[in-house]
C-alpha positions as CSV (number, residue, x, y, z in Angstrom):
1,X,-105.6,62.1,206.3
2,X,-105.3,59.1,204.2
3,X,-105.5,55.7,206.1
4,X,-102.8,53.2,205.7
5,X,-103.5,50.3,203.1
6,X,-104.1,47.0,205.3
7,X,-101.0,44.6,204.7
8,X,-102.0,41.9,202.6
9,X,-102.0,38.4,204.1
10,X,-100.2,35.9,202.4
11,X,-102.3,32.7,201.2
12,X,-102.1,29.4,203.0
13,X,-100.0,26.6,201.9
14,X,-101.6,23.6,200.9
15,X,-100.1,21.1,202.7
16,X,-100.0,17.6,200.2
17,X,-101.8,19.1,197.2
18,X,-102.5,18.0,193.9
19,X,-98.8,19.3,192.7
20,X,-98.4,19.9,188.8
21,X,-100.4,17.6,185.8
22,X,-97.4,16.0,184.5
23,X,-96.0,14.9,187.9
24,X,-99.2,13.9,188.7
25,X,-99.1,11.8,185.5
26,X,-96.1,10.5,186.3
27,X,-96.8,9.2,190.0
28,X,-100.0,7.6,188.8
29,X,-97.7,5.8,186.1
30,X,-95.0,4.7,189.2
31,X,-98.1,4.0,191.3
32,X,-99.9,1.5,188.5
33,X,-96.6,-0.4,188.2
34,X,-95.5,-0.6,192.1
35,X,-98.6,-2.4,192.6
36,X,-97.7,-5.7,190.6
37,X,-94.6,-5.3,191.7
38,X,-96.5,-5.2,195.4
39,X,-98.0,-8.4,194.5
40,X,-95.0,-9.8,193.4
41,X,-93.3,-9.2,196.9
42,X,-95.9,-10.6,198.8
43,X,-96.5,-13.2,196.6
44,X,-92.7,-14.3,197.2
45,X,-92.9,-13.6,200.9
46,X,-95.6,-16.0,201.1
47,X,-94.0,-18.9,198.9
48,X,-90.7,-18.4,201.3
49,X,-92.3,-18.6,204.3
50,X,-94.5,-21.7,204.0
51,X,-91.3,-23.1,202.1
52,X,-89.5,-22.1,205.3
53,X,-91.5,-23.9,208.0
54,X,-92.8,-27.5,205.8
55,X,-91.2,-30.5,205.9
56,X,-88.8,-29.7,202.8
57,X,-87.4,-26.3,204.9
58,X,-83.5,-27.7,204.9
59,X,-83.7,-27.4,200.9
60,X,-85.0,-23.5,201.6
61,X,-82.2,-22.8,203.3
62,X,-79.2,-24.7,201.3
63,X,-80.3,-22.9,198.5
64,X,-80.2,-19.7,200.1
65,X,-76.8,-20.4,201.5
66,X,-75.7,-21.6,198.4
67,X,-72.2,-19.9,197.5
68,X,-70.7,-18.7,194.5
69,X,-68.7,-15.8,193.1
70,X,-64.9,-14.8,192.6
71,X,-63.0,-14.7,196.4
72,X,-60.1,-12.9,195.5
73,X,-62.5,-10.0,195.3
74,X,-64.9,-10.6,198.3
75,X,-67.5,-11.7,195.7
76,X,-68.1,-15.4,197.1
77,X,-71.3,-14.7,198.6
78,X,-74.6,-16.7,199.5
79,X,-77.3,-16.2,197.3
80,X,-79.0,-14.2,200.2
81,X,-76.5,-12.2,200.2
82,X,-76.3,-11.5,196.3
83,X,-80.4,-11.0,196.4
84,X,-79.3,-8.0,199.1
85,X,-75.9,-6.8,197.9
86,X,-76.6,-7.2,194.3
87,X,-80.4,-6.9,193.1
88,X,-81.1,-4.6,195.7
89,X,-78.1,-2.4,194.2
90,X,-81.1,-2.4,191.0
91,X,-83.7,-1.1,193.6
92,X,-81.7,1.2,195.2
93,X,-80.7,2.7,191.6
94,X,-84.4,3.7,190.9
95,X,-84.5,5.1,194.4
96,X,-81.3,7.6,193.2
97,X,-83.0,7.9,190.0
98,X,-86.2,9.2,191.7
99,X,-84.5,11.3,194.4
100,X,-82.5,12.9,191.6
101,X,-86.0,13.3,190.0
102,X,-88.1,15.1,192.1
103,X,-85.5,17.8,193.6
104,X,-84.1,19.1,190.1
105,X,-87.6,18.8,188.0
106,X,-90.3,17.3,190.4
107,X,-92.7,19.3,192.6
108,X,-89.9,18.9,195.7
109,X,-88.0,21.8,194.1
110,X,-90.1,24.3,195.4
111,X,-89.5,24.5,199.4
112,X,-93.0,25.1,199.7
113,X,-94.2,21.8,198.3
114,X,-91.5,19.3,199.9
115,X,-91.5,21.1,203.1
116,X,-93.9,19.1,204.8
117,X,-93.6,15.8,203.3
118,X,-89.6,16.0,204.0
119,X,-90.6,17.0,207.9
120,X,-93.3,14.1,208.1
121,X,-90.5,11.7,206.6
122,X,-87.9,12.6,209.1
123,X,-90.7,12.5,212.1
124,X,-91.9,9.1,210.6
125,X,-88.4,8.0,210.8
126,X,-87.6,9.3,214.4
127,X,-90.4,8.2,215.9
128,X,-90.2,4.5,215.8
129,X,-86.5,4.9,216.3
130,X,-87.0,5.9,219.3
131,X,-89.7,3.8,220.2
132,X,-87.3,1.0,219.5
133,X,-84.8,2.0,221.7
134,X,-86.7,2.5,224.3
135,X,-87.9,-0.9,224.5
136,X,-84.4,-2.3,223.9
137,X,-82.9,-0.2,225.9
138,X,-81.1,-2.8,228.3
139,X,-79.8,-4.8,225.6
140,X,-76.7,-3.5,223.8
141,X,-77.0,-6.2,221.2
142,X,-80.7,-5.7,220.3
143,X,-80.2,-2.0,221.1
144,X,-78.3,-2.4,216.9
145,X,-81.1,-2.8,215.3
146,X,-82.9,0.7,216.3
147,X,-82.8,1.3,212.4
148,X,-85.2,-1.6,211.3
149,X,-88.7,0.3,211.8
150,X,-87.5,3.2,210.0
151,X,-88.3,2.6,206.4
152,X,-91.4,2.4,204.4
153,X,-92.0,-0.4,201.7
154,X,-93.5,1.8,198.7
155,X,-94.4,-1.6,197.1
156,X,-96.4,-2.9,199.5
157,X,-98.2,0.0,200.6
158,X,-99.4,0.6,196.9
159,X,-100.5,-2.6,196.6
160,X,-103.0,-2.4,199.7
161,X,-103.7,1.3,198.9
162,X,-104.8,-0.2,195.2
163,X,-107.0,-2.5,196.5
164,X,-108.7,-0.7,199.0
165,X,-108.6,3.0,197.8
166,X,-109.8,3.2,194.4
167,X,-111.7,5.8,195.1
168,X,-109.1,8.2,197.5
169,X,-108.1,11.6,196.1
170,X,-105.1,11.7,194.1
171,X,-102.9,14.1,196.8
172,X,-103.4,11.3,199.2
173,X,-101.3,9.1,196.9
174,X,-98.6,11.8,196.1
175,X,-98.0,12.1,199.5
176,X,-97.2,8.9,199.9
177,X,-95.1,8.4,197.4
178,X,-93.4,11.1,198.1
179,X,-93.2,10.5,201.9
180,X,-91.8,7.1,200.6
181,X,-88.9,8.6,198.2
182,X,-87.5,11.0,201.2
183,X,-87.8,8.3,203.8
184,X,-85.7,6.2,201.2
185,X,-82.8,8.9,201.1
186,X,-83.4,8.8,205.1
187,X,-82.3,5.3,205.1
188,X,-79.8,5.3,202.7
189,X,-78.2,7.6,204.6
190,X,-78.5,5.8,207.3
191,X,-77.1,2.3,205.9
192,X,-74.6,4.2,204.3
193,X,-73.2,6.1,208.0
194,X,-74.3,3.6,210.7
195,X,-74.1,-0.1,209.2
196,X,-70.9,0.1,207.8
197,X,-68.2,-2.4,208.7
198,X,-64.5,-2.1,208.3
199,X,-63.9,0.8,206.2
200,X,-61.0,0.3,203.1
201,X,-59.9,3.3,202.0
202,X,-58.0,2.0,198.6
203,X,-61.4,0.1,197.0
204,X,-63.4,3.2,197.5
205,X,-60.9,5.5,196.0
206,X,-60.5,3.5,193.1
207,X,-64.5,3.2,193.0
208,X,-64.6,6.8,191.9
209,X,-62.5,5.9,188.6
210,X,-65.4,3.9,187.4
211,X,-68.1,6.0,188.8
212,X,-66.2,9.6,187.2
213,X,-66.3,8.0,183.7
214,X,-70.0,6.8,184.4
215,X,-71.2,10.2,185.1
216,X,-69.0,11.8,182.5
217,X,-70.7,9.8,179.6
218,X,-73.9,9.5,181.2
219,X,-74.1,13.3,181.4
220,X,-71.9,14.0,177.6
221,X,-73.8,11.5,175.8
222,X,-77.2,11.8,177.2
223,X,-79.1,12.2,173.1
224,X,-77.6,9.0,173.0
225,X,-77.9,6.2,175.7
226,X,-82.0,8.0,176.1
227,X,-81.7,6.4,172.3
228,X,-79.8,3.4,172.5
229,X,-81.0,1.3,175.1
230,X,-78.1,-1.5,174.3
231,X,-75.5,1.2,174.0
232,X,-76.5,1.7,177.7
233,X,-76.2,-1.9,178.5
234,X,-73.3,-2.3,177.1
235,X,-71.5,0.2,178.0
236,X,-72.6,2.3,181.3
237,X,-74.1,-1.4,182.6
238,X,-70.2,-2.6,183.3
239,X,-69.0,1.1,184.6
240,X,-72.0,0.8,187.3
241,X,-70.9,-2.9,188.3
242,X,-67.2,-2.0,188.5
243,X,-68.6,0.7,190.9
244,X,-70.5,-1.7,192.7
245,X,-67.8,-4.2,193.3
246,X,-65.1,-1.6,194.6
247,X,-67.4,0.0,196.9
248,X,-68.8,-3.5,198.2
249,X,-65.2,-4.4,199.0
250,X,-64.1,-1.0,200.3
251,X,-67.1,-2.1,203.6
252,X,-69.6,0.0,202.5
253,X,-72.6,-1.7,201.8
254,X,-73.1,-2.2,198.1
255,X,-76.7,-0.7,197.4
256,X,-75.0,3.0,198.3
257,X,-73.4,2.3,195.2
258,X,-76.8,2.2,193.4
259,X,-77.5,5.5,194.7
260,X,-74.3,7.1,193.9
261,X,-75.0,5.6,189.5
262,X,-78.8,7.1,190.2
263,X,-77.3,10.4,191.4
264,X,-75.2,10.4,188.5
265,X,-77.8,10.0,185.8
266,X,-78.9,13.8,184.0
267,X,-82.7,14.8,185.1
268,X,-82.9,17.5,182.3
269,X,-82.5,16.8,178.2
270,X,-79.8,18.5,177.2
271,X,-80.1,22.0,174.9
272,X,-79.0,19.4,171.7
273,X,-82.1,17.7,172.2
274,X,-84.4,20.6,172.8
275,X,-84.4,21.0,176.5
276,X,-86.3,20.7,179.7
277,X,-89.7,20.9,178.0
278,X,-88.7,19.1,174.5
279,X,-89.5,15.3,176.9
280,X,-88.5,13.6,179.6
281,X,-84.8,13.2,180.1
282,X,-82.4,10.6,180.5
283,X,-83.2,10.0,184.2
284,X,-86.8,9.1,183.3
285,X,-85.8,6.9,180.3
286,X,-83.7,4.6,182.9
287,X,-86.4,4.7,185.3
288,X,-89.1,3.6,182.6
289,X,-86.3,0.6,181.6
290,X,-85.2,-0.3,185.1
291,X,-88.9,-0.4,187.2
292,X,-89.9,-3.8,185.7
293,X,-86.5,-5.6,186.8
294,X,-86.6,-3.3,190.1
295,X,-90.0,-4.5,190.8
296,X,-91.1,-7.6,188.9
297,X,-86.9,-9.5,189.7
298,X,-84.9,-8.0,192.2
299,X,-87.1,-6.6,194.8
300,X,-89.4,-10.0,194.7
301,X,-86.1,-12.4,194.6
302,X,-84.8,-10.4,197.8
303,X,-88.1,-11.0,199.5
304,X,-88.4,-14.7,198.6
305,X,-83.9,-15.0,200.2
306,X,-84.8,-12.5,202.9
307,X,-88.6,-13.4,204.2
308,X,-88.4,-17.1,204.7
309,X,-88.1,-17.7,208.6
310,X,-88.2,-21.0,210.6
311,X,-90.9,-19.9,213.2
312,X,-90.8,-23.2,215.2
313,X,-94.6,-23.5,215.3
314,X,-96.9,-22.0,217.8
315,X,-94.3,-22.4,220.7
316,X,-91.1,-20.7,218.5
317,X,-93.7,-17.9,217.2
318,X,-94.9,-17.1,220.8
319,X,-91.1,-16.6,221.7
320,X,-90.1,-14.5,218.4
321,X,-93.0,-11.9,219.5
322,X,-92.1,-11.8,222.8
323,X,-88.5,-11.4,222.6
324,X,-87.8,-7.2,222.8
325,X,-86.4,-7.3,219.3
326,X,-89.7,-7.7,217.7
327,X,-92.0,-6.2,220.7
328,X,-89.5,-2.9,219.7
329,X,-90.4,-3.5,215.9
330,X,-94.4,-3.9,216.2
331,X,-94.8,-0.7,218.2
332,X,-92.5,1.5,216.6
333,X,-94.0,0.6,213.1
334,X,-97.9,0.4,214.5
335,X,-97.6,3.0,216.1
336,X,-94.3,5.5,216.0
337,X,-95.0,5.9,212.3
338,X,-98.4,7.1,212.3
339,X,-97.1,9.3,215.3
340,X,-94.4,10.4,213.8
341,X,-96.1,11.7,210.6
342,X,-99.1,12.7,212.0
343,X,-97.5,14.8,214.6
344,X,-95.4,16.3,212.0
345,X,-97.6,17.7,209.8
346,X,-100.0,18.7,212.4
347,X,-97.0,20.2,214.4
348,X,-96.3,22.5,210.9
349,X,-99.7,23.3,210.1
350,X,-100.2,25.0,213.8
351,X,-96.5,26.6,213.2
352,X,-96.8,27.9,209.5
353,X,-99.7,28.9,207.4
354,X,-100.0,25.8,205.5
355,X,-103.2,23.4,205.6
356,X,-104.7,20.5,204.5
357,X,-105.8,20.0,200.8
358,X,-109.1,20.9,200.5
359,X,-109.6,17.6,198.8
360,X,-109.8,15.3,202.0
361,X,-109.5,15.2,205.8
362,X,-107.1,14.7,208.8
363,X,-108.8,11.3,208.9
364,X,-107.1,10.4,205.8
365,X,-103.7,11.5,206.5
366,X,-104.1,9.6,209.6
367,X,-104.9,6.5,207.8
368,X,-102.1,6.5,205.0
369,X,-99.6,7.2,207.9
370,X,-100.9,3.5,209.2
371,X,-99.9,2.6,205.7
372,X,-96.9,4.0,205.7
373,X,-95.8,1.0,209.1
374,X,-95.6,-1.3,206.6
375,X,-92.1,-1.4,206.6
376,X,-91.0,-4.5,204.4
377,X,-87.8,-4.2,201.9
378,X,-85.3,-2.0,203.6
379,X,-86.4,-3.1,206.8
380,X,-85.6,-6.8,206.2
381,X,-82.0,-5.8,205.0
382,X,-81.2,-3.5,207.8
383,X,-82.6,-6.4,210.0
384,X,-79.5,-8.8,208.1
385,X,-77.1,-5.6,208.5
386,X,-77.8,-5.5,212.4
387,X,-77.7,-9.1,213.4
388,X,-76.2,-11.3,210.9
389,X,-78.5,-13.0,208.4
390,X,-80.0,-16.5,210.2
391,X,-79.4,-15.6,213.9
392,X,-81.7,-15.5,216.0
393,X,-82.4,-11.7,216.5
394,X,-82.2,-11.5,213.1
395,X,-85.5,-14.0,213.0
396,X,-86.7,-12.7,215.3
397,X,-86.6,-9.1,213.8
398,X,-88.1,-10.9,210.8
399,X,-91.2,-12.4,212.4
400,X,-91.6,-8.7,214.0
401,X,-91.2,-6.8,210.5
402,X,-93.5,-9.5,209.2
403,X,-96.3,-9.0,211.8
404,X,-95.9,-5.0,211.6
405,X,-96.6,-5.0,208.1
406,X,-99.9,-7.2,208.1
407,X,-100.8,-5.2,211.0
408,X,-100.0,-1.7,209.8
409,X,-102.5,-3.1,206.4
410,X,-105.0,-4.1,208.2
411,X,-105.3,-1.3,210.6
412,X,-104.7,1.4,207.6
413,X,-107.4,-0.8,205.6
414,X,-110.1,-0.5,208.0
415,X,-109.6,3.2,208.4
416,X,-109.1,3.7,204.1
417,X,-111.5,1.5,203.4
418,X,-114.1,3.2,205.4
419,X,-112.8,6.5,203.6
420,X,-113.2,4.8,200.1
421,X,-116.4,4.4,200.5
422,X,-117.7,7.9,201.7
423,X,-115.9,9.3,198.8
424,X,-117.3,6.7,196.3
425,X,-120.6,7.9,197.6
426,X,-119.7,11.9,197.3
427,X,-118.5,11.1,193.5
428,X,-121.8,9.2,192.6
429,X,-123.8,11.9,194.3
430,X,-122.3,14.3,192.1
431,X,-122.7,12.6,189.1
432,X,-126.4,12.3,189.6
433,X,-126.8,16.1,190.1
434,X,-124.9,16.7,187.3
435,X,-126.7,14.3,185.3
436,X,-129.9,16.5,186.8
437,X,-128.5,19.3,185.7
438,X,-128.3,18.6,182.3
439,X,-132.1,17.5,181.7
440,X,-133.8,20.5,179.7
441,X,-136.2,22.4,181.5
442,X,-139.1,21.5,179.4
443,X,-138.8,17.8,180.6
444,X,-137.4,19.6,184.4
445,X,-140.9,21.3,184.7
446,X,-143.0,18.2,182.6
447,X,-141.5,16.4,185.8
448,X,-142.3,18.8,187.9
């Protein structure tokens, strides 16, 4: 009697591994050039905040409040409000371009490998929201900005993670990067549904006239605009801002808009110019030409309008953390994130066959889900969405994002840190037996 065969077992999932060379390649790229612009936004943070509370303050804020722009088409706006209607529109292009990115050619194509990072994104973003509202439960008005501690600043993170984690594996930093993209979709979708004011139905409609012809010759002429960088300018650059303008003025915040012209950018090189494999595709070529402005301008000019806060001293700072606004911020960032994305993934690994790279510990997820509280960018505009820019929730939620962040980096830098160095140690240690190794044995045994 012959014995049935045992069923094979599937392998286990590796949850955050090392994904394929080339996107590897390419995240290391984004990573290198996220950090200066990391620096940058901090840099600018800084200026505008000791700017903000010195004797010359009223000349921070006339500048910032400083107005200009066409009326007729809701266009005269503050600076502020061009720095996070208008540049942001640049940052929130890249995001598009990057979403775009990784679910047609990146490693979140395959369900297996964006899985868990898409779970841990949502948890990291549910998490603190709740958090939030729990503490601001009682107050309807605070109770708008549940959304603040929701977002991840990529920038930021990648700057402390540069200076602290040389030495981290590489799957560590995908993850984050690509926790960071899906929790960027998260709040765009979120801007986009829940902080949007008076809808007009005529500006959006005619916002798709622009945008159609946009995508048509972005996706036509792709051989051509990867080739002609001034072609692009001149000709896809005033498309995208007459798609920008209609859907600012239909009530729809404006950097959906910059999402909608990523979207519409072709991943793939077309069959004309070889195909998938023949280079990267037009997608990649705008996100190589549009990181620096992203990063080094826009991103840095909305932190320097957005960041600048007249705490009042020790007296006005002492009643900024204390108010529930910012209490609700600090803990859902400190500690809902971590929670959220640490729970996650440790929730799927008990459910599914997937686990940890083999390449570092739960220690380390644990620590980069720290990193990922630093919640900067998108969290200082939903802040300005929920309360008005200059009231005082709306400080208030600033001082709270602002203490979060340096929290979140010093907490995830004393865990990483720690980390950095027992893996520094594991790499040196293998280099000197491998170095052993390689002495001949005639000098092994004349040791000997």
């Amino acid at each position: 009697m012959n014995a049935t065969p045992p069923t094979p077992v599937p392998p286990r999932l590796s949850v955050f591994g090392h994904g394929s060379y080339a996107e590897s390649l390419r995240i290391g790229e984004i990573l290198r050039k996220e950090t200066v612009g990391g620096a940058l936004l901090v840099a600018a943070a800084v200026i505008a905040l000791i700017w903000a509370n010195s004797p010359a303050s009223e000349s921070y804020f006339a500048l910032r409040d400083f107005k200009f722009g066409y009326a007729p088409w809701h266009l005269e706006l503050s600076l502020g409000a061009w720095a996070a209607d208008g540049l942001l529109a640049i940052f929130f292009f890249l995001v598009g371009l990057e979403l775009k990115r990784e679910f047609v050619a990146g490693d979140l194509r395959q369900l297996s490998k964006s899985v868990v990072p898409v779970a841990a994104a949502v948890g990291g973003v549910a998490v603190p929201a709740l958090i939030y509202a729990a503490v601001n439960l009682a107050g309807t008005e605070t109770l708008r900005g549940w959304a603040i501690p929701t977002a991840t600043d990529i920038a930021f993170a990648v700057a402390v993670l540069a200076i602290i984690g040389s030495h981290l594996p590489s799957a560590l930093r995908i993850f984050l990067l690509t926790l960071a993209v899906v929790d960027d979709l998260l709040a765009i979708s979120i801007i986009a549904v829940f902080y949007t004011s008076e809808l007009q139905p005529l500006p959006l409609l005619l916002a798709l006239l622009p945008l159609g012809l946009y995508t048509f010759l972005a996706q036509k002429y792709r051989r051509f605009f990867g080739r002609h960088a001034v072609a692009a300018w001149l000709i896809l650059l005033p498309l995208g801002a007459a798609t920008w303008a209609l859907v600012h003025a239909s009530g729809i915040h404006a950097t959906v808009a910059g999402v909608l012209l990523g979207f519409a950018i072709p991943v793939l090189r077309s069959k004309a110019s070889g195909g998938p494999d023949a280079g990267p595709g037009l997608a990649e070529i705008f996100e190589h030409r549009s990181r620096p402005i992203s990063a080094g301008i826009a991103v840095p000019l909305f932190a320097f309008f957005s960041a600048g806060v007249a705490v009042g001293g020790w007296e006005g700072l002492g009643s900024a953390l204390t108010d529930p606004v910012a209490v609700g911020i600090i803990l859902a960032l400190v500690l809902g994130k971590p929670a959220g994305i640490l729970g996650t993934t440790w929730l799927i690994t008990k459910a599914t066959r997937a686990r940890l790279d083999g390449s570092f510990k739960w220690i380390d997820v644990f620590g980069v889900s720290i990193l990922a509280g630093i919640g900067f960018t998108v969290s200082l505009l939903v802040a300005e969405l929920s309360f008005g820019q200059g009231s005082v929730h709306d400080d208030h939620a600033k001082v709270g994002i602002l203490a979060a962040s340096l929290l979140a980096a010093l907490l995830a830098a004393a865990v990483l840190r720690t980390r950095n160095r027992q893996y520094r140690q594991a790499e040196d240690d293998e280099k000197v037996d491998s170095d052993h190794d390689g002495i001949p044995d005639v000098y092994q045994q004349d040791r000997g």
